[in-house]
N, C-alpha and C positions, 0 to 999 in steps of 0.2 A: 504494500500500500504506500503510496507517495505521503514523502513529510508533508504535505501541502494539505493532507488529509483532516477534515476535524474526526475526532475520535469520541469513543462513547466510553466511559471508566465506571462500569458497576458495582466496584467491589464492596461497596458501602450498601448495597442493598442484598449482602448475604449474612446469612446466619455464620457463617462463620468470621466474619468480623463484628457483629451487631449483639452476637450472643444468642443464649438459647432461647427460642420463643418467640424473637424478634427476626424478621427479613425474613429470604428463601433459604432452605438447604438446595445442595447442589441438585440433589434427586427433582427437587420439585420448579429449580431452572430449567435442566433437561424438560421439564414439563412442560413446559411453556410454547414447547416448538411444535403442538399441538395445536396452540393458538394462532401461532405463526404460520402455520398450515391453512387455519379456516379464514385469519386475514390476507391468506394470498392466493386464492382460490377465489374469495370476494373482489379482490383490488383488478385482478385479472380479469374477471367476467364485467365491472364496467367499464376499465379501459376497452375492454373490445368494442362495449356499447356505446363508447365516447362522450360517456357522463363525467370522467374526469379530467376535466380538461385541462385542469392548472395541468397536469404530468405531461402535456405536450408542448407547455409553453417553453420550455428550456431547449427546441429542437426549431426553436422562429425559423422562418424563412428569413432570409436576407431582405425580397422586397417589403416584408411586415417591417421589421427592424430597420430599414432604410427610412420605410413612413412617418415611424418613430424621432429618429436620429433628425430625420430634414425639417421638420415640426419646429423640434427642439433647438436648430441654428435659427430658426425664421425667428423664434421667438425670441433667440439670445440678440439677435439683431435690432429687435426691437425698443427692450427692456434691459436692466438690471435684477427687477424682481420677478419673480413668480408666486404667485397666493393661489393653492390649488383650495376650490370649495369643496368640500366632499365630507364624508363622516366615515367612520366605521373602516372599513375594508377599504376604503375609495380613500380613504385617510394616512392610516395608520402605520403601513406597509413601507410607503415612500418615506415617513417620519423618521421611519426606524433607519431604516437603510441611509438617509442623508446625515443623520445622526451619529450612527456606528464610523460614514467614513469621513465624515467634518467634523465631527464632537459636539459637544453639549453645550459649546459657544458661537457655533458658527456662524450666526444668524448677529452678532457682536461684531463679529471679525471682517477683516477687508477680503473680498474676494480674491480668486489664485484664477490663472488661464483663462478668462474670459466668463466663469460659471458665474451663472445668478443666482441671489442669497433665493432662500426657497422659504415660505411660509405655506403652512398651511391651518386654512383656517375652519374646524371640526368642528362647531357647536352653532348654536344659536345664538345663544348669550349676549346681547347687545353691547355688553361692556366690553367684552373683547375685539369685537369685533367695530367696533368704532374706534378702539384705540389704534388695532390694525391698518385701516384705510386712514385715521389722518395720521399716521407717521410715514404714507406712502404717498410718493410723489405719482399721480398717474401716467405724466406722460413716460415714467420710467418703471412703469409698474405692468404685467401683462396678466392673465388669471386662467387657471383651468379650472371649469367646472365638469365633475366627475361623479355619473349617477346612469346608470343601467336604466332606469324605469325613467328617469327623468319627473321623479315625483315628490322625493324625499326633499319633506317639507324643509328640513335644514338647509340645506344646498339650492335650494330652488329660491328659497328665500332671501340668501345671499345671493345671488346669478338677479336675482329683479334690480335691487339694488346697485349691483358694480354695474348692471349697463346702462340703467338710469342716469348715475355719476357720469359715468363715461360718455354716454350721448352728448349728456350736458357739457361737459368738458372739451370734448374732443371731436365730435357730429357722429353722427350714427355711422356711418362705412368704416371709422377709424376704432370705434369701438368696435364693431366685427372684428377688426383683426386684432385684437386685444384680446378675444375670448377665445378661446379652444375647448371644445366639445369632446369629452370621454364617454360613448354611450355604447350601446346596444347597435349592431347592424343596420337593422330594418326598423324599429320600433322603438316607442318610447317618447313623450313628449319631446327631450332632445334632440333625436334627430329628426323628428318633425319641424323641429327650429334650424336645424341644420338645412335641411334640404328648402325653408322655402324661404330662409332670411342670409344663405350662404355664408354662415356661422363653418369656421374648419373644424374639421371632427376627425378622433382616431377613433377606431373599433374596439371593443371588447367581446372577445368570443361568448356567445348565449350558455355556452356551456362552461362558464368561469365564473364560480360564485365571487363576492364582494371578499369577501378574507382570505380568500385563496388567488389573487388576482395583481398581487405583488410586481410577480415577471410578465404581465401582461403592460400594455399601454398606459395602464394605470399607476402602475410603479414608475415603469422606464422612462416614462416622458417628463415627470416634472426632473428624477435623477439625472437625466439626461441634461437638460439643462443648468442641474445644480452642479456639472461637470464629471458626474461619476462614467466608470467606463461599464456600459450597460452590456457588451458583448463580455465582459469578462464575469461581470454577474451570470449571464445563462450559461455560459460556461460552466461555472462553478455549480451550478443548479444542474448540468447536465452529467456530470460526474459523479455527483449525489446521486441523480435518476436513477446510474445504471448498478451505482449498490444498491438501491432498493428494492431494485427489479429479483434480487437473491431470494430463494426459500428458505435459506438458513437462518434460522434465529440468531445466531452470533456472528453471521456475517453481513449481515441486513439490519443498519444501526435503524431503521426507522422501526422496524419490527421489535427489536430489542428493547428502544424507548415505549413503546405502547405497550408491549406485554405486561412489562412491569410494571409500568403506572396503571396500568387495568388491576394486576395483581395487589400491588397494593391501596388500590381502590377499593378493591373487597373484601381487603383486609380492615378495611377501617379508617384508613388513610385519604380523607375525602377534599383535602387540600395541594395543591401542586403548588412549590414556589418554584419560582426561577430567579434566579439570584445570581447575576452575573458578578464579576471583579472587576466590573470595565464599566465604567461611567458609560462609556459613551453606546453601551447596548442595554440602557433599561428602554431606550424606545424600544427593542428589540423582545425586551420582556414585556410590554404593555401588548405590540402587537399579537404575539404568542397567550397573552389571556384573552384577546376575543377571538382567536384562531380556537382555544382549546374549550370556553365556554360554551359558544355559541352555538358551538357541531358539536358537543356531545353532552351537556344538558340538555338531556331530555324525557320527556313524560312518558313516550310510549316507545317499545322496541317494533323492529321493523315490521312485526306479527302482528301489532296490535294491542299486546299487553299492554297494563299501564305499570313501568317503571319505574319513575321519577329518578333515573340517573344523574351523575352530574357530578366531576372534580373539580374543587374551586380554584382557579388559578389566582395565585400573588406574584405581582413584580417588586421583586425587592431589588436593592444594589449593595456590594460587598466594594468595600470595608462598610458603608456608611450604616447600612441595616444592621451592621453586629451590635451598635449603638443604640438601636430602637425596637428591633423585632428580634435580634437573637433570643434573649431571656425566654419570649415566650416558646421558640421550638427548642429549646432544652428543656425547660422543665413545665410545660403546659402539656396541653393533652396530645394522647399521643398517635395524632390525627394528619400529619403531615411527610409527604414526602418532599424533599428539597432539590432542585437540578441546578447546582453549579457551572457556568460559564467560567471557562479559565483563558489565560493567552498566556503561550510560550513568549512570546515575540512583542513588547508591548509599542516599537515603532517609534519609541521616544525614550527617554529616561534622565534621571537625575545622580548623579554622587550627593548622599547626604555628606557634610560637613563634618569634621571632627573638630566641636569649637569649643566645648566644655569634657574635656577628658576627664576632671575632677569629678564631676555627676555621674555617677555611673549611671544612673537613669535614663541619660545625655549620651555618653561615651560608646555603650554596644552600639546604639546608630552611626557613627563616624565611620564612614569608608565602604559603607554598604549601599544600595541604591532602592531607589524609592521603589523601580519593579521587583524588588528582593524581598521587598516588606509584605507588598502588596499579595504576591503570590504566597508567603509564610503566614499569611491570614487567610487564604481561602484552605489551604492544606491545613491548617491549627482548626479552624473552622468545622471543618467535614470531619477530621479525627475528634473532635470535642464533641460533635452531636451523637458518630457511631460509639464512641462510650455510654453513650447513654440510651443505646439502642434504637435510633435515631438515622433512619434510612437518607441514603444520598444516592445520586447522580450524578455526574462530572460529563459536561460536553468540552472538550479540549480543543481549542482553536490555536494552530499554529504561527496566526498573525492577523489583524483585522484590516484585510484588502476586500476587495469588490466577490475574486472568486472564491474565496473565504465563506462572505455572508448570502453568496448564491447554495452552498452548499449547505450553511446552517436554514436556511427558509426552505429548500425542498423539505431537507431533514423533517422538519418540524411540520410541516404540512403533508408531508406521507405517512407520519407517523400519527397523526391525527385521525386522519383517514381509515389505516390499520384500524388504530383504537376501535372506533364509529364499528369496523367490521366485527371485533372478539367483543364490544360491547353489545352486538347485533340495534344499533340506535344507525338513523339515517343522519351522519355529518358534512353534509349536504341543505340541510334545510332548517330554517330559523322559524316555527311557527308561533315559537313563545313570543315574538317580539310584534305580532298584527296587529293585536288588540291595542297595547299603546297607540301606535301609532293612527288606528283607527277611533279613537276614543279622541286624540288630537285632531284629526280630519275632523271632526263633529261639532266641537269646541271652535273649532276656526271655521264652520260653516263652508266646509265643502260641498258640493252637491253629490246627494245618495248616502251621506253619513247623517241625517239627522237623526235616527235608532240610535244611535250611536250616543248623541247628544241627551237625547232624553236619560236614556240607561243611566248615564252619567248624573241629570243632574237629578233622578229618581236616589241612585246611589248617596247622592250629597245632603239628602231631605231629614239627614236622622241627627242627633242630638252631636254638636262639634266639642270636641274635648280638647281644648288649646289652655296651655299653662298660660 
């Protein structure tokens, strides 16, 4: 396997580090390659039916990825910023990845090669998003709006507004080219705007859900812009593909991650953290809790039972969480499993100072470097909770580049998937989340939601208990 590889390090989820009682014994790992078997028997019969389509994004065509790329100069040509509107999966994806490979200041800092700072802006919230537009100059500001259905009251609601501003601003042709279209093929309020107001639009395969749609247009075009190298990303994503295409349980990290987070799902273990050592990939952990929520929280198995499944995912960050949330997964309930993000290669580093050799408190730091420290916390870390019986996971990154975090986002999205399949739950589909949003439709007087409304404010008729 090439060093370039991230790696999967279990050993903190066996009973023979964790103690008796606690983790798997070896017998009952071997076991696992059972599940492994019926998630790859499932994964197999929809890729043929071509319901999963994130696992072909990593194989683009050249003119897709050209569409992408040429978008992405038109728009550098234009602009300095980029503000993609989007929520959720149309969000999150690009967050993480501009994040991981510009850091957690980037958006601070002066721009490198020509890229545009990238904003994106995920909520309603009117305070945010008024702070956002006036610290942004428009004629150096450009915007994707990014939304499959072309419905999603969040992003639609922003998209009314930047072309309002912008018409006003700029006249209406020049705002057209200011806004770029992330939708649906054929359908969809978008490109019904696309096609009759000549709005530019990239496509999103119909067969690419919202959280799974990272390496689609939706990731690559605003990264594109933010200067990442998008081809080295499906790269990296395509290299993962072809380990997970494996039946081997210990050779197929994505099968390997879902097993065990199923197994110890049923063990009791009804929380997932992710808790990386790298600042700059807790977007990476935010993204990976709606990736891991959303597809397998769920009420009913594929049969029709009602379930109520469902591991709760937390993004923490290491060092800084050892400070706020350690305490509770050492000695709170004993309800969690933890996944560690580590890097070999941190790309940067410091020599601490030896400036107080009298302190010994002072003095062991002298001559050592800040990635010495950092990594002897995530290892003290994961050895402190497996004393205490206290399962771990370790994802090993050899350095955080573009083909790096291609291969960590398959990873974690085929293993999701897997999951969905030993879980027998469809992670594929979000039906928890209609109701809100139709309950909002009603409240905002859309047409065909007023049941909706009533229900609502039938439900609000009964005695209010406000401190």
């Amino acid at each position: 396997m090439s060093e370039q590889a991230v790696r999967l390090d279990y050993a903190y989820c066996l009973t023979e580090a964790l103690g008796k009682g606690q983790g798997l014994e070896l017998a009952a790992l071997k076991a696992l390659q059972a599940q492994a078997d019926k998630a790859h028997a499932s994964l197999e019969q929809q890729r043929q039916a071509g319901s999963l389509g994130f696992w072909q994004l990593p194989a683009m065509g050249q003119e897709d990825l050209a569409a992408i790329t040429g978008e992405a100069d038109r728009l550098r040509g234009l602009a300095d910023n980029l503000v993609v509107l989007g929520i959720g999966g149309s969000a999150l994806g690009a967050t993480a990845v501009d994040m991981a490979l510009s850091g957690v200041f980037r958006q601070s800092l002066p721009c490198k090669n020509q890229a545009m700072r990238l904003f994106v802006a995920d909520n309603s919230d009117p305070r945010m998003f008024c702070s956002l537009l006036s610290g942004l100059d428009p004629q150096r500001t450009v915007y994707n709006v990014v939304s499959k259905s072309g419905s999603t009251a969040e992003t639609m609601s922003q998209f009314l507004v930047v072309l309002e501003r912008l018409e006003r601003a700029l006249g209406a042709e020049e705002a057209r080219r200011r806004i770029l279209f992330t939708t649906d093929p054929e359908k969809g309020n978008l490109r019904l705007l696309a096609n009759r107001e000549a709005f530019p639009v990239l496509t999103v395969p119909p067969n690419v859900g919202g959280r799974y749609s990272v390496l689609s247009a939706v990731g690559l075009l605003p990264l594109a812009c933010a200067g990442h190298d998008v081809k080295a990303l499906l790269d990296g994503a395509a290299a993962m593909a072809s380990r997970c295409l494996r039946p081997g349980l210990l050779e197929n990290p994505a099968y390997l991650f879902a097993a065990l987070a199923v197994a110890m799902q049923r063990a009791g273990r009804n929380i997932l953290v992710m808790m990386p050592y790298v600042s700059d990939l807790l977007g990476l952990a935010q993204w990976f809790a709606q990736l891991w929520a959303e597809s397998l929280g769920k009420a009913l198995s594929l049969d029709g039972r009602r379930v109520n499944l469902g591991q709760t995912p937390v993004a923490a960050v290491g060092a800084t969480d050892q400070h706020s949330q350690l305490q509770l997964y050492m000695e709170g309930p004993q309800d969690k499993l933890v996944c560690f993000l580590t890097l070999a290669n941190y790309g940067a580093d410091l020599e601490i100072p030896a400036l107080y050799p009298e302190i010994a408190a002072l003095a062991y730091l002298g001559g050592r470097s800040m990635s010495e420290l950092i990594q002897a916390e995530a290892l003290a870390t994961a050895a402190a909770l497996a004393s205490q019986g206290r399962p771990s996971l370790s994802l090993r990154l050899p350095q955080l580049d573009a083909q790096v975090m291609g291969q960590l986002i398959f990873l974690l999205e085929a293993a999701t998937v897997a999951a969905g399949a030993m879980l027998e739950v469809n992670p594929l589909d979000q039906p928890g989340v209609e109701l809100s949003k139709e309950l909002t439709y009603g409240l905002m007087g859309r047409p065909g939601f007023a049941e909706q409304k009533k229900r609502l404010e039938q439900m609000d008729q009964g005695a209010r208990f406000v401190a």
